[in-house]
MDTraj code that builds the backbone (N, CA, C; nanometers):
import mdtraj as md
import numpy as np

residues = "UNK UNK UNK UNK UNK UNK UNK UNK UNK UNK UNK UNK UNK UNK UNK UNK UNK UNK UNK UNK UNK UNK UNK UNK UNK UNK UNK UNK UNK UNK UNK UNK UNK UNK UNK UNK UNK UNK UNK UNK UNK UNK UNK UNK UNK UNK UNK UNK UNK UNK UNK UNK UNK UNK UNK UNK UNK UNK UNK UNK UNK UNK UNK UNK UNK UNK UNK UNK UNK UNK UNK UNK UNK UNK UNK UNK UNK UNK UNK UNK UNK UNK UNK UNK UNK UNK UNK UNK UNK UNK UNK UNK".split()
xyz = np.array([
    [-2.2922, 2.0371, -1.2211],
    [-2.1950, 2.0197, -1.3259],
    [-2.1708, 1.8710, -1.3476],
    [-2.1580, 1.8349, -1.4434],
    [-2.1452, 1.6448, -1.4892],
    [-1.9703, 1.6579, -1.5382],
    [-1.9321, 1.5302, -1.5166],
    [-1.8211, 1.5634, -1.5553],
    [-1.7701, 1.4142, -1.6632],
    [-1.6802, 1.4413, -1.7119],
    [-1.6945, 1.3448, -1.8302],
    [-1.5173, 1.3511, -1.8482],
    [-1.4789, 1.1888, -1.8585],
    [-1.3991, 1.1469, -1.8409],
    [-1.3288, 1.1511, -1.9839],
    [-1.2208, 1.2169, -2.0062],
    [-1.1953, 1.2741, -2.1340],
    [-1.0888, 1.1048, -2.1856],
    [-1.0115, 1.0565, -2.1427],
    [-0.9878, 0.9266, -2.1588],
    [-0.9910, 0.8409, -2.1107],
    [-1.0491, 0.7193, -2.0720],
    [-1.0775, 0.6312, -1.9946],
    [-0.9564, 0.5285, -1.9768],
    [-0.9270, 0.5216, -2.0949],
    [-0.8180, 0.4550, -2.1197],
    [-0.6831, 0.4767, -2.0085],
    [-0.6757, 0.5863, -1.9718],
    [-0.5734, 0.5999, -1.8396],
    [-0.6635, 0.6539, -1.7045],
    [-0.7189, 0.6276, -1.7129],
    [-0.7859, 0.5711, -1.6024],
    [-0.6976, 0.4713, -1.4735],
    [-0.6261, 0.5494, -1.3466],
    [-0.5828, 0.4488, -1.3004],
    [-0.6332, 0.3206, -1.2271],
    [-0.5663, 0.2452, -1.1934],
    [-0.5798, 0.1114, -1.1776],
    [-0.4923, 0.0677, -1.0644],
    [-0.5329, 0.0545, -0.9371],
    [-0.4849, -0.0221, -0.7994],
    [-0.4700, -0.1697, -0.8347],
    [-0.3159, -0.1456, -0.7863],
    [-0.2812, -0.3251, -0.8175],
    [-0.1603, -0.3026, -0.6935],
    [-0.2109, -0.4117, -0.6020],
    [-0.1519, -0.4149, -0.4341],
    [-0.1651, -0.3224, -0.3800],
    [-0.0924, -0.2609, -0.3390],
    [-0.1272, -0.1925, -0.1525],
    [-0.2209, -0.0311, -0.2557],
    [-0.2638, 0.0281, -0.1297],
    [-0.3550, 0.1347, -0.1624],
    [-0.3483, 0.1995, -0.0331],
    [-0.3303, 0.3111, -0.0520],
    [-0.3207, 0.4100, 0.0936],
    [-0.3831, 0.5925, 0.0601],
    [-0.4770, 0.6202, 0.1108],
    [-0.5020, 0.7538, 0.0905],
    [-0.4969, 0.8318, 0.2077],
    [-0.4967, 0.9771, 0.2649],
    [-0.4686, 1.0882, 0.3127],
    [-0.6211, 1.1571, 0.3071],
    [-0.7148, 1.1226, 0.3651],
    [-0.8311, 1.2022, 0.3688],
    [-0.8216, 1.3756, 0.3995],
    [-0.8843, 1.4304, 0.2991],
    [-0.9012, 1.5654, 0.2997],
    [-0.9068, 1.6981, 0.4043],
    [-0.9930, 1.5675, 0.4791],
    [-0.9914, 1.6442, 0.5958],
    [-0.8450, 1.6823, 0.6408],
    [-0.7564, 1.6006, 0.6571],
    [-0.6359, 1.6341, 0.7004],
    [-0.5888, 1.7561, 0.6854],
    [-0.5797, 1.7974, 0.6070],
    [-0.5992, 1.9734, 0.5635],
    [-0.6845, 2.0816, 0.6164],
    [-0.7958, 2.0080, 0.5830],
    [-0.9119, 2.1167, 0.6227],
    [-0.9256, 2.1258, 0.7684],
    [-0.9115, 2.0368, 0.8747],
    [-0.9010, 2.0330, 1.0437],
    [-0.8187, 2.0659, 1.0331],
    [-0.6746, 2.1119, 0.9911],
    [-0.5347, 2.1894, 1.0244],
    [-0.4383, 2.1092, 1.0812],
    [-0.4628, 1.9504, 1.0566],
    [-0.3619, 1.8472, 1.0610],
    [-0.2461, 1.9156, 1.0044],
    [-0.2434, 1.9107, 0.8775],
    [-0.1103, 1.9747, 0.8070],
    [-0.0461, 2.0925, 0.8231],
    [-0.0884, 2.1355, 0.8704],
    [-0.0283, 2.2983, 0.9450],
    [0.0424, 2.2659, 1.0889],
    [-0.0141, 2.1659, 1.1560],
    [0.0057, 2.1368, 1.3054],
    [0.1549, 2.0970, 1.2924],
    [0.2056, 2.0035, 1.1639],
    [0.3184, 1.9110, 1.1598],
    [0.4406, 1.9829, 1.1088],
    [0.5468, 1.9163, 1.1783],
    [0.6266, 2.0237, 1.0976],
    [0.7212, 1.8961, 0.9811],
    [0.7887, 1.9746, 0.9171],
    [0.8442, 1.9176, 0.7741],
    [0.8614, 1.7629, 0.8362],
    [0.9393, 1.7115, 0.9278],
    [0.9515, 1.5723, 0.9502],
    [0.8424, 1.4727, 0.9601],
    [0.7494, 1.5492, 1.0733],
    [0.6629, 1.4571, 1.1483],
    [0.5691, 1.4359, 0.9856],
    [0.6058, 1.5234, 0.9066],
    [0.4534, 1.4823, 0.7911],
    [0.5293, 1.3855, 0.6963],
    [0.6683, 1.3911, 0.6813],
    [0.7535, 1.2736, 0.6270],
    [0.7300, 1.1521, 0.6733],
    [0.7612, 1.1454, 0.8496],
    [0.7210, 1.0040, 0.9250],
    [0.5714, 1.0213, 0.8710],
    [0.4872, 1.0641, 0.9169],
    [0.3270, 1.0457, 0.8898],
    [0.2857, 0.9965, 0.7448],
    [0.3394, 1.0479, 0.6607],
    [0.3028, 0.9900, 0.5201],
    [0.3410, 0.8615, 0.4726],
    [0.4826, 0.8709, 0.5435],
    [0.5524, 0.6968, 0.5190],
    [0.4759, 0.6153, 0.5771],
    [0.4131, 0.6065, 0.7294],
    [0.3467, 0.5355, 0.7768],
    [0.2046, 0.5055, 0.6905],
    [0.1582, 0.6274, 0.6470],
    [0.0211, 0.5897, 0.5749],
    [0.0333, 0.4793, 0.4063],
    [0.1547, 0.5564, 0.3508],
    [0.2228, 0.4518, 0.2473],
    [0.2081, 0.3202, 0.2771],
    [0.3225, 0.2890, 0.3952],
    [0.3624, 0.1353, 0.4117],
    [0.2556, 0.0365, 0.4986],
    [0.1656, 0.1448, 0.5384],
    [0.0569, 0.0190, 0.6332],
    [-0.0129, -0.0170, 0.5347],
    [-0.0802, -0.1635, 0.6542],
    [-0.1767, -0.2297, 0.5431],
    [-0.3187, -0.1632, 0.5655],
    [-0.3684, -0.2517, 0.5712],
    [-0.5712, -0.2104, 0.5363],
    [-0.5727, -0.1959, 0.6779],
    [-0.5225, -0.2544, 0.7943],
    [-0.5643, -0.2519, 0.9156],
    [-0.4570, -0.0957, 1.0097],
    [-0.4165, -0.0805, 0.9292],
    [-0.3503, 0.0705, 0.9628],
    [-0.1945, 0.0174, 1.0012],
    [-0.1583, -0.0530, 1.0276],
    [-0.0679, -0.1313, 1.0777],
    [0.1034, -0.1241, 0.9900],
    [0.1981, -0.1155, 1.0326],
    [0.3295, -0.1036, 0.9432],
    [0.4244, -0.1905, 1.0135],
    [0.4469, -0.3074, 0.9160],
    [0.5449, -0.3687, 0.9583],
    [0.7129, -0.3466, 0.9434],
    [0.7571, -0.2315, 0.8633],
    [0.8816, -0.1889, 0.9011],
    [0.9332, -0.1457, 1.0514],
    [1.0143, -0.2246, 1.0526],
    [1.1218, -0.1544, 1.1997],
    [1.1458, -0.0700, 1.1974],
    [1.1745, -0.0211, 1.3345],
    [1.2103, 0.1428, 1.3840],
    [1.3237, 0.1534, 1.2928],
    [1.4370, 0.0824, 1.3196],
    [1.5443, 0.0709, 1.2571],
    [1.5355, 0.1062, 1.1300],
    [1.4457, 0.0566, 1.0233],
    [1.4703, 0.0904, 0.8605],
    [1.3788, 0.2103, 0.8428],
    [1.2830, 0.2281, 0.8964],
    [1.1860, 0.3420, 0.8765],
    [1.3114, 0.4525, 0.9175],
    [1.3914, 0.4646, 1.0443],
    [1.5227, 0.5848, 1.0429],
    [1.6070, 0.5903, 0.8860],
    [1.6500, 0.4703, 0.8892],
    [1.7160, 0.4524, 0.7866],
    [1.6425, 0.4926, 0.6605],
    [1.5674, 0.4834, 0.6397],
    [1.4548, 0.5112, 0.4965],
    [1.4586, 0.6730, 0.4803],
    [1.3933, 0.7133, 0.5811],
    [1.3693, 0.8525, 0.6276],
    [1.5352, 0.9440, 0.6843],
    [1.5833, 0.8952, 0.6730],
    [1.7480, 0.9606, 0.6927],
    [1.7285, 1.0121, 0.8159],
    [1.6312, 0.9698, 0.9645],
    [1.6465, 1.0234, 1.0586],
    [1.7758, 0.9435, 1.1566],
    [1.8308, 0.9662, 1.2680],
    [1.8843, 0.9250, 1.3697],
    [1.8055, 0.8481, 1.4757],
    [1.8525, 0.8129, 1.5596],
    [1.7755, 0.6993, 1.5983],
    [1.6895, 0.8253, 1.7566],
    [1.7675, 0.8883, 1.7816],
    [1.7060, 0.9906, 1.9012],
    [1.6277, 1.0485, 1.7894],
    [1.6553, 1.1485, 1.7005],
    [1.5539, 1.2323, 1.6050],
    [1.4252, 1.1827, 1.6047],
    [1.4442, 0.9970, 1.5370],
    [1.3597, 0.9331, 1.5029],
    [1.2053, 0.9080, 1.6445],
    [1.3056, 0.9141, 1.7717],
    [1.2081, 0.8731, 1.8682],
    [1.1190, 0.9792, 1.9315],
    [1.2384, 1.1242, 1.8559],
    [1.1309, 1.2455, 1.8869],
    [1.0023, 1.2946, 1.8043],
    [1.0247, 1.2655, 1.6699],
    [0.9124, 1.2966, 1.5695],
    [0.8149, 1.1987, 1.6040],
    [0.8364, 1.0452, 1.5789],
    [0.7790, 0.9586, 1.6707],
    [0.6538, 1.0367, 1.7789],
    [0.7188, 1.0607, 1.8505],
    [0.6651, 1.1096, 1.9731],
    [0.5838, 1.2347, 2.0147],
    [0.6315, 1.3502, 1.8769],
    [0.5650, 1.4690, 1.8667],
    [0.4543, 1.4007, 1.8018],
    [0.4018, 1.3320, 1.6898],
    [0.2637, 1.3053, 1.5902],
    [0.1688, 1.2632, 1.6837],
    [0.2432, 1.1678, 1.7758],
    [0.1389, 1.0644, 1.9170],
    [0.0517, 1.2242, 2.0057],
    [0.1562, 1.2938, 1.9985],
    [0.1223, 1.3906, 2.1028],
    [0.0076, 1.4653, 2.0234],
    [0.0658, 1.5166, 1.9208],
    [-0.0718, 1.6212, 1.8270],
    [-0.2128, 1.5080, 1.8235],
    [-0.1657, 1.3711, 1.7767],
    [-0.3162, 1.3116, 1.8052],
    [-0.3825, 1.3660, 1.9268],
    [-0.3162, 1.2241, 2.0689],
    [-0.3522, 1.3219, 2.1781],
    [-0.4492, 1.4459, 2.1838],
    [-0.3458, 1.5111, 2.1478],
    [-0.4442, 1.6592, 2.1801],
    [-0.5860, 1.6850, 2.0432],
    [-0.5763, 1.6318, 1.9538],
    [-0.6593, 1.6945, 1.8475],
    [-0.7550, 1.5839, 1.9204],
    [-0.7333, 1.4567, 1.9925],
    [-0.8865, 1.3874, 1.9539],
    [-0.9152, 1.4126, 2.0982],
    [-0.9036, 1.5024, 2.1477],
    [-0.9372, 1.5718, 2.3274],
    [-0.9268, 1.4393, 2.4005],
    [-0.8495, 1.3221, 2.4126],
    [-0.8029, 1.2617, 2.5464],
    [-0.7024, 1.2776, 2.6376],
    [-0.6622, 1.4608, 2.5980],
    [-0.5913, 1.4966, 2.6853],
    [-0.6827, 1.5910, 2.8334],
    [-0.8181, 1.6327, 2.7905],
    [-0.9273, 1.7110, 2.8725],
    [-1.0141, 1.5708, 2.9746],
])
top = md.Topology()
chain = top.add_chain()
for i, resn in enumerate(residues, 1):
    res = top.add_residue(resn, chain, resSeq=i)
    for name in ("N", "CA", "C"):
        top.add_atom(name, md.element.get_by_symbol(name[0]), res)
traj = md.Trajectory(xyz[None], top)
C-alpha cells in the first residue's frame, strides 16, 4: 500500500526538545505492568529529558508538577526502577 500525504502543508515540524514512547512499550506489556501513576511519572520523565535520557527537574518540582507527596513520590519512583529490574532479567 503507498501512502500519500493528503496535505503537506501541516506536516509537523520539531522545534526544541523531542521525546517519543517506542511501540514496543505496549506491545512487551510495559503499559499494562504500570499502574495510573507510575505511567504519569514515566511519561513526564520521557517529556522532560534530554537526548541523553537525562531530566534535570528536582524531585521536589517533578512532586509538585505531578500533584504527588513527597513519600507517594518516592514510592512510584521506586515501583518503575523495580518493573525495569525485573523486565530486563537483572534480577535472575
Amino acid at each position: 500500500m503507498e501512502k500519500k500525504i493528503l496535505m503537506p502543508e501541516r506536516i509537523r515540524r520539531i522545534e526544541g526538545g523531542f521525546s517519543y514512547i517506542p511501540h514496543r512499550f505496549v506491545m512487551d506489556g510495559y503499559l499494562a505492568m504500570l499502574s495510573q501513576k507510575e505511567l504519569l511519572l514515566y511519561l513526564f520523565l520521557v517529556i522532560v529529558s534530554d537526548r541523553h535520557g537525562l531530566s534535570y527537574y528536582s524531585y521536589d518540582k517533578i512532586c509538585t508538577l505531578l500533584e504527588f507527596d513527597m513519600d507517594e513520590g518516592v514510592y512510584v519512583y521506586m515501583c518503575i526502577w523495580c518493573h525495569v529490574y525485573m523486565v530486563s532479567g537483572l534480577d535472575s
